[in-house]
C-alpha positions in Angstrom: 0.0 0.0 0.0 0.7 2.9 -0.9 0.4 5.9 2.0 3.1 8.5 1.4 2.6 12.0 2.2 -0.8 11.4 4.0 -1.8 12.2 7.5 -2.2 8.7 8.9 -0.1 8.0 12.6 -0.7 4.6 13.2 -1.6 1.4 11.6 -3.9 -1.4 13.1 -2.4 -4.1 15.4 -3.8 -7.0 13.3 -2.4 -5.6 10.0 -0.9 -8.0 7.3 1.0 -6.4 4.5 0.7 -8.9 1.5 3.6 -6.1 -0.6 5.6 -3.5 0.3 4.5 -0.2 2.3 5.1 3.1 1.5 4.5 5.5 4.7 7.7 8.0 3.6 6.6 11.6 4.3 4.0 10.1 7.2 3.6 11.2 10.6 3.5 7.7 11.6 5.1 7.1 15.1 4.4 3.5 15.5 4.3 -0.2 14.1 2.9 -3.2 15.7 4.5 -5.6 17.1 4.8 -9.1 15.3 4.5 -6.8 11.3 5.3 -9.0 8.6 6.0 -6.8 5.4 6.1 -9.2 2.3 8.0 -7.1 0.4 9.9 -3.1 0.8 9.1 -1.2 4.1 9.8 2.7 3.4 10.0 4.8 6.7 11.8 7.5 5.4 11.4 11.0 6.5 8.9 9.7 9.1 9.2 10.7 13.1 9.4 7.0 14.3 11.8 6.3 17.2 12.1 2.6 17.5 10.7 -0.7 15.2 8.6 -2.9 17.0 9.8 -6.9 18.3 9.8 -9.1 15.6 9.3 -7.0 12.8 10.3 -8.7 9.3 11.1 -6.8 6.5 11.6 -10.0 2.9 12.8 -7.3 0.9 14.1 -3.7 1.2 14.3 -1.4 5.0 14.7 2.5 4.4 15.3 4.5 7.5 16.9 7.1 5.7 16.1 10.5 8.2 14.5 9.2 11.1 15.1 9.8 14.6 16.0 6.1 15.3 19.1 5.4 17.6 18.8 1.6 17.8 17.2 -1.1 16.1 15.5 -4.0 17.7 18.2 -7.6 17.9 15.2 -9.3 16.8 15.0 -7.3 13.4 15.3 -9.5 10.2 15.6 -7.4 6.9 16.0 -9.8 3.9 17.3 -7.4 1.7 19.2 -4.4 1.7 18.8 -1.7 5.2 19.0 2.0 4.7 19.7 3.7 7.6 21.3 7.0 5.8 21.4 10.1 7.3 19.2 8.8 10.5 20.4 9.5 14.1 21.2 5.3 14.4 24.0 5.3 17.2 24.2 1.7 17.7 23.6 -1.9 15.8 22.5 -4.9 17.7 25.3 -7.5 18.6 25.1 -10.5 16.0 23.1 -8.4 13.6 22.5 -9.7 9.6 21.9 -7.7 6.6 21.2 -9.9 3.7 21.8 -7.7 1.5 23.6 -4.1 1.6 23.9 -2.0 4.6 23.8 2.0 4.1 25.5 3.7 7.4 25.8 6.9 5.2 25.8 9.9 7.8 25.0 8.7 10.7 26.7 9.6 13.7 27.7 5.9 14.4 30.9 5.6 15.9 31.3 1.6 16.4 30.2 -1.6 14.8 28.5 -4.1 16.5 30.2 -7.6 16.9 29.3 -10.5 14.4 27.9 -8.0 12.4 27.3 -9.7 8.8 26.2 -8.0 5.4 26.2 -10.0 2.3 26.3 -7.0 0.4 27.9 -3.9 0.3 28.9 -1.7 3.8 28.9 2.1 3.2 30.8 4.0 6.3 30.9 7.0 4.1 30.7 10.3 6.6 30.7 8.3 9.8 33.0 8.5 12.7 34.1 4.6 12.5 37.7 4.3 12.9 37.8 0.7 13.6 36.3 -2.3 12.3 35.9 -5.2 14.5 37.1 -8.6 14.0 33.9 -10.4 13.8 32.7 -8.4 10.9 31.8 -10.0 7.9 31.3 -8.3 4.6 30.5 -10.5 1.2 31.1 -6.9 -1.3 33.0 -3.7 -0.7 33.1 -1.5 2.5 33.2 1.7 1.4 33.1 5.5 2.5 36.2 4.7 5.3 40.1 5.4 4.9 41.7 2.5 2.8 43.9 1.8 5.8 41.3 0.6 8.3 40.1 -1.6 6.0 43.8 -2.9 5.0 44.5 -3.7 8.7 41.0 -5.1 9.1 42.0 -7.4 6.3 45.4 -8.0 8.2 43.5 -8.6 11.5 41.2 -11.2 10.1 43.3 -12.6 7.0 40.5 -11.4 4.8 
């Protein structure tokens, strides 16, 4: 469904979302708990805070300008997680991104351990200076000095 730019603020409890849902531009606060979203889930520019327990996302997650801090350890996006220019400060612990994971402006200063993205990790205008040993990236990291990814490479014989 498609509710961009409209006035609605919440969503009902018992709602199913058979696609993806648009709610960019909304002054929507809240999600239930339990939401399954079959397909993109696009948040941006939206005052939410926090994601509810258990929410799954089987396709694309866009944050981008939000007031989130964290997100939930019981998140599971199956595809790529925007969180670009939001106020995220930290990642759950053991935290997967199937696809690619966009820290773009953020004022994130650590990664999380066993962090895993299957795709691409953009750092680009963060304040990361390290990356930890239990990270595990299937593309390119980018947006970072070349040399903390060298000596994460050295670290972890990547």
């Amino acid at each position: 469904p498609y509710v961009s730019y409209t006035k609605i603020t919440s969503l009902p409890d018992t709602l199913k979302v058979g696609e993806d849902l648009y709610l960019r531009h909304t002054k929507i606060t809240k999600l239930p708990d339990n939401l399954t979203v079959n397909g993109n889930l696009d948040l941006r520019y939206t005052p939410i805070t926090s994601l509810p327990d258990n929410l799954t996302v089987k396709n694309d997650l866009y944050l981008c300008n939000t007031p989130i801090t964290e997100l939930p350890g019981n998140l599971t996006v199956k595809g790529n997680l925007n969180l670009s220019y939001s106020k995220i400060t930290k990642l759950p612990n053991n935290f997967t991104v199937v696809g690619d994971l966009d820290l773009c402006d953020t004022p994130l200063t650590t990664l999380p351990d066993n962090l895993t993205v299957n795709g691409d990790l953009d750092l680009y205008d963060t304040k990361i200076t390290k990356l930890p040993d239990t990270l595990k990236v299937g593309d390119n990291i980018f947006g970072i000095d070349q040399s903390i990814i060298d000596n994460w490479k050295q670290r972890t014989k990547k």
